[in-house]
N, C-alpha and C positions, 0 to 999 in steps of 0.2 A: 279428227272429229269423232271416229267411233268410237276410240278409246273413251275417250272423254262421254259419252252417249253411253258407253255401257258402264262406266262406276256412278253417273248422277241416277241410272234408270228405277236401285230400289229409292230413292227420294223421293222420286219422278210417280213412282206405282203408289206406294206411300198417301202423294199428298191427294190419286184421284179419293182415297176413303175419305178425309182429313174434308176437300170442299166437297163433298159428299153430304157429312154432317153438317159443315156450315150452311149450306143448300136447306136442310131442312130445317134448321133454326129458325134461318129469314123467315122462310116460305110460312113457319109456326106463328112467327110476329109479323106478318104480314095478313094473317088468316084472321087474326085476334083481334079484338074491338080497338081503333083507332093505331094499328099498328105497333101494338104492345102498349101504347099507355094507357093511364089509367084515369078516366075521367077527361074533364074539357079544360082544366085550371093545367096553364106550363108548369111546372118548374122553372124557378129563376136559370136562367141561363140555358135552358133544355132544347129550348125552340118549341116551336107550333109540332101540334099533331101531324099536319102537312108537311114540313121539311122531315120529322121523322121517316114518314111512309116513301118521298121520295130517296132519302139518304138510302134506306131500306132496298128499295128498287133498285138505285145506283149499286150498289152493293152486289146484288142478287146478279145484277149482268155481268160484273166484272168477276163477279167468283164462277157463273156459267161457262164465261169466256176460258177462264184459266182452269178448267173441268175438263173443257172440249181441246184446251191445248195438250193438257196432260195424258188424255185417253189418247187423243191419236199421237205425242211420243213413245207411250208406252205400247200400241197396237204397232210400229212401225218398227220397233226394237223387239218385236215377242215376235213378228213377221220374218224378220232380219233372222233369228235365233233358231227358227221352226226349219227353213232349208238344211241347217250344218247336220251334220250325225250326232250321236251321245259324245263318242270323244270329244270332238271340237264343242259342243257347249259345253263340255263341264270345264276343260279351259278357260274358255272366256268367263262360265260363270265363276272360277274360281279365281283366275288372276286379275279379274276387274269389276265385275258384279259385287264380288263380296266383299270390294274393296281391301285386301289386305294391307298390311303394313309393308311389306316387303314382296315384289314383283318375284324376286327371286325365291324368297323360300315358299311362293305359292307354288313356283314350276315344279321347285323339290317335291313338294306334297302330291302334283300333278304327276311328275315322272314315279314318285312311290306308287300312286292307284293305277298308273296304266301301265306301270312296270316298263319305264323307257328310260333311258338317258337325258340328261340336261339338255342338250341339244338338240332331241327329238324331240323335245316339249317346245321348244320354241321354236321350229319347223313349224309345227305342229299349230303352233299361237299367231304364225305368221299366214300358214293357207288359211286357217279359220278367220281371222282377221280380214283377210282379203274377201273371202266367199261372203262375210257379213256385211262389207264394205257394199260390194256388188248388187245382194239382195236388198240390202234397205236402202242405199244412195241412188242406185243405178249406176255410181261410175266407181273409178280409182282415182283415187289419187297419187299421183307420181312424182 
């Protein structure tokens, strides 16, 4: 689950700016005379100014909701990140945050900056891992 938690997390930071702006679109056409249309006459097929302004509203909750789910995954993984030391996040953020192509040649790039061997980098990936587990799940899993 962390692994996985820490390569979605820049989508995850990403989409809070993304319904951000959607957030203020609505909120623009909800502000605006009959909920952005124009006039009292439908367009064939448009519907009533009413079904707009509620589609509108409907809208506006479900993108609040997925706003508030987004900030607190991201405040829970930025939480999770903030206990480890420099070493261990630059780990995590570089063998899973930045999603690479290849797990391995991130450790390589990992052991070139902190000048350690393959296998301390993944000691290394394994305490960090754990201490991240801890601080943002509360448990292990075993």
């Amino acid at each position: 689950e962390a692994t996985e938690d820490l390569v979605i997390y820049k989508a995850r930071k990403a989409a809070i700016e993304n319904l951000q702006e959607d957030l203020k679109m609505i909120e623009s056409k909800l502000e605006s005379p009959a909920g952005g249309t124009y006039g009292d006459t439908p367009v064939r097929g448009s519907g009533s100014p009413d079904d707009k302004i509620v589609g509108l509203i409907d809208r506006k909750g479900r993108i609040e909701d997925n706003l508030n789910d987004a900030k607190k995954f991201c405040n829970g993984i930025e939480r999770g990140l903030a206990i480890l030391d420099e070493e261990h996040r630059l780990i995590l953020q570089r063998m899973y945050i930045d999603t690479p192509k290849s797990i391995r040649d991130a450790a390589l790039r990992v052991g070139d900056l902190l000048h350690v061997d393959l296998s301390t980098v993944y000691r290394m990936r394994y305490d960090a891992l754990y201490r991240f587990t801890v601080a943002r799940y509360g448990y292990i899993n075993k």
